[in-house]
C-alpha positions in Angstrom: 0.0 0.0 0.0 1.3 3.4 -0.2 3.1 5.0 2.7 3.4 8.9 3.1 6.4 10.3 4.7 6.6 11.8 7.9 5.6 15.8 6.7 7.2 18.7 8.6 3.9 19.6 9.9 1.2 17.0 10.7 -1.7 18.7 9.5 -0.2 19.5 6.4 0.1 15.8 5.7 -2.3 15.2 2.8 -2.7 11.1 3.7 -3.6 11.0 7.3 -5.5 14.9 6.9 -6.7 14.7 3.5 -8.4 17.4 1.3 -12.0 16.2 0.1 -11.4 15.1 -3.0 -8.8 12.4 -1.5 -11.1 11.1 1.2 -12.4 7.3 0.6 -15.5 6.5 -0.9 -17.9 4.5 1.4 -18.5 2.4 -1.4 -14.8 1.4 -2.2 -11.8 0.4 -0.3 -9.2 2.6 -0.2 -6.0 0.7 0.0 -4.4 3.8 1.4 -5.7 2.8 4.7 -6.0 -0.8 4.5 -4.4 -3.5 4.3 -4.9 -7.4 3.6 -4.6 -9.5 6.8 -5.3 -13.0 7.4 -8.8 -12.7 8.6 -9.5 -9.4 5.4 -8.4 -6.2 5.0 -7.9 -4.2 8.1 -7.3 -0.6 8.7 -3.2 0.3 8.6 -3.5 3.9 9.4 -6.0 6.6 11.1 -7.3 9.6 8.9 -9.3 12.6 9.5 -11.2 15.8 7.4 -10.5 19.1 8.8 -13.0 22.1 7.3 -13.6 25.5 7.5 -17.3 26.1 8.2 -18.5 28.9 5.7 -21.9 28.5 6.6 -25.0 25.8 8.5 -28.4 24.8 8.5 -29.8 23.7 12.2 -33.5 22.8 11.5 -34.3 19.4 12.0 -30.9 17.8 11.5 -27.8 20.4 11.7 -25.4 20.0 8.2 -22.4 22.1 7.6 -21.4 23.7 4.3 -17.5 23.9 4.3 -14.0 24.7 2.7 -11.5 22.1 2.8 -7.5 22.6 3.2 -7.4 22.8 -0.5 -10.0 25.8 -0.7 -12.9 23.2 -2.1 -16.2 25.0 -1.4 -19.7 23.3 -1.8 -19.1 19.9 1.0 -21.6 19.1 3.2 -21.6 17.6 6.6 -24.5 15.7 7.6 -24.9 15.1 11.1 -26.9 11.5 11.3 -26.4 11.1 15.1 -29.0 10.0 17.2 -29.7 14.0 17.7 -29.3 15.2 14.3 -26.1 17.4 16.1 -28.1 19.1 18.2 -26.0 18.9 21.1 -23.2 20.0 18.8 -25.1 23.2 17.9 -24.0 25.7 20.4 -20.2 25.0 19.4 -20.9 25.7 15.5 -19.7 29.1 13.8 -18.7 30.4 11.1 -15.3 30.7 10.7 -14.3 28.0 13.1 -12.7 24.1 12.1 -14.6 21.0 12.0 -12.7 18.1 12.4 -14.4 14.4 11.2 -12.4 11.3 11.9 -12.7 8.8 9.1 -15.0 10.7 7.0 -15.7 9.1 3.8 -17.2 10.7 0.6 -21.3 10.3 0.5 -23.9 10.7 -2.0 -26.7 12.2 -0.7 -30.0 11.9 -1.3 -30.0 15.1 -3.1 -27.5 14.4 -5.4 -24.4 16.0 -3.4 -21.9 14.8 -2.3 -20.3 15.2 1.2 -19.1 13.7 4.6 -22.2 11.7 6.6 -21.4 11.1 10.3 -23.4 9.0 12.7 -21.3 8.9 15.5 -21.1 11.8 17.9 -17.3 10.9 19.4 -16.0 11.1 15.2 -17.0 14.9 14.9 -15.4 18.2 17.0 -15.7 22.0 16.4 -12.1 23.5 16.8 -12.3 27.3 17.8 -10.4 28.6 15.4 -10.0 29.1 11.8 -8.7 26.5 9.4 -5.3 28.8 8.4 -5.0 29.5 11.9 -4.9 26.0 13.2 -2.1 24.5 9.6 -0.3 27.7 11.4 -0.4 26.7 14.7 1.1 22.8 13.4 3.4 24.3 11.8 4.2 26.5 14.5 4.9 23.6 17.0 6.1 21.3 14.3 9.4 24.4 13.7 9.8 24.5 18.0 10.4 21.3 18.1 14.1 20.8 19.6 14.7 24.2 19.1 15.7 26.3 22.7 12.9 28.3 23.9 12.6 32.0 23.5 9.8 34.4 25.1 7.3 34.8 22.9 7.0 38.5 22.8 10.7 39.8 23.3 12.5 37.0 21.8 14.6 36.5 25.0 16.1 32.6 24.9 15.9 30.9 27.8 19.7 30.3 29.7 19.7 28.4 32.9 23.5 29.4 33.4 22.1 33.2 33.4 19.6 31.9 35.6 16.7 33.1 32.8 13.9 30.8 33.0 10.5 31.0 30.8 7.3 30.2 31.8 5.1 28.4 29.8 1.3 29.5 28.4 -0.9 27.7 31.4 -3.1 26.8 28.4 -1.5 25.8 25.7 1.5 25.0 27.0 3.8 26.3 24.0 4.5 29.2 24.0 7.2 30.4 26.4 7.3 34.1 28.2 10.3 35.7 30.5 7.4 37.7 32.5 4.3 38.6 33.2 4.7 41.9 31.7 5.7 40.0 27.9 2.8 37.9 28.3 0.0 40.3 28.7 1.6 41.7 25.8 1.8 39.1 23.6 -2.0 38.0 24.6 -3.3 41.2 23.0 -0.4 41.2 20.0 -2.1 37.7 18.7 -1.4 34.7 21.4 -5.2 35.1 22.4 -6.6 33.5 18.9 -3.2 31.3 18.5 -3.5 29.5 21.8 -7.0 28.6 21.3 -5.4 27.0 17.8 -2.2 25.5 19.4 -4.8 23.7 22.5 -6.7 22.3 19.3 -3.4 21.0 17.6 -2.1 19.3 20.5 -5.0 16.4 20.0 -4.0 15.4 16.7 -0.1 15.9 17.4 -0.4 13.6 20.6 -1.7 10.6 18.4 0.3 8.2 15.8 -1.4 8.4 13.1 0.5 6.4 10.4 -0.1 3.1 12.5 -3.4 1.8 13.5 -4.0 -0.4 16.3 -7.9 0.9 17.1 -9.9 3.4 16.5 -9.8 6.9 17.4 -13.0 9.1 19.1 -13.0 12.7 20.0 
């Protein structure tokens, strides 16, 4: 089957996050992400959708019109749950990232074609935009093994100069020399980049080129 390489940034990895038009179709087997075992084929490796919600209808049962990674306008999200999404509803904005594990390509009854989810633990609204949360991967993907420098005045941390950094109690990335440099840095953009780095930090804690069982939200 083919293998993707480990990408710089993990949500820029088109395999395990791909753009619509590379999602399976629930009619086929995508040999992607299965392979042949002694008992059939079996899943090799975990994948998941990740839109932009552009706009949603909430009567009756909640669907989401969306923009992939790729820019792709036009997909639909059906939520088929037991509640039609209702209990998702308060989360949904425009503007913010849906993220569908194992979303497949659907044809709906209308003709379209989209993502159809049943389960309530494959779905999650990510408050932030899509840009903003491929920044904040790449963002952690470019600290890692790097030393750590406050995040407003650049100041690297030196425990032989006895400077130590403090880390963001939220998103525990970003670094800051003082209290002073983090107020600062909240209102000069950390406020909408932490809320993207807490949403990274699922995905990035997860191996997602091996399966050994299925992922839920």
């Amino acid at each position: 089957m083919p293998k993707n390489k480990q990408p710089k940034s993990l949500l820029r990895n088109n395999v395990n996050f791909p753009p619509f038009k590379s999602l399976p179709d629930e009619t086929d087997l995508d040999l992607t992400y299965y392979d042949e075992g002694p008992f059939g084929f079996e899943p090799s490796q975990h994948w998941c959708f990740l839109g932009e919600i552009v706009d949603f209808i909430g009567l009756g049962r909640v669907l989401l019109h969306v923009k992939d990674k790729d820019g792709q306008l036009g997909i639909t999200i059906g939520l088929y749950t037991d509640d039609g999404g209702r209990a998702l509803a308060p989360q949904i904005k425009i503007g913010h990232t849906v993220a569908v594990l194992y979303g497949e390509q659907h044809g709906f009854l209308d003709m379209s074609v989209g993502i159809r989810v049943e389960e309530e633990s494959s779905i999650k609204i990510i408050p932030c935009s899509l840009e903003q949360l491929l920044q904040a991967s790449d963002d952690m993907a470019a600290r890692k093994g790097q030393p750590r420098g406050c995040g407003s005045c650049g100041k690297e941390e030196n425990a032989s100069e006895n400077t130590h950094l403090r880390l963001c109690s939220r998103c525990k990335q970003a670094s800051y020399c003082g209290e002073d440099c983090q107020k600062r840095a909240w209102v000069d953009g950390h406020k909408a980049d932490c809320k993207a780095l807490v949403g990274v930090q699922w995905f990035v804690a997860r191996n997602w080129r091996k399966f050994h069982d299925w992922f839920s939200f």
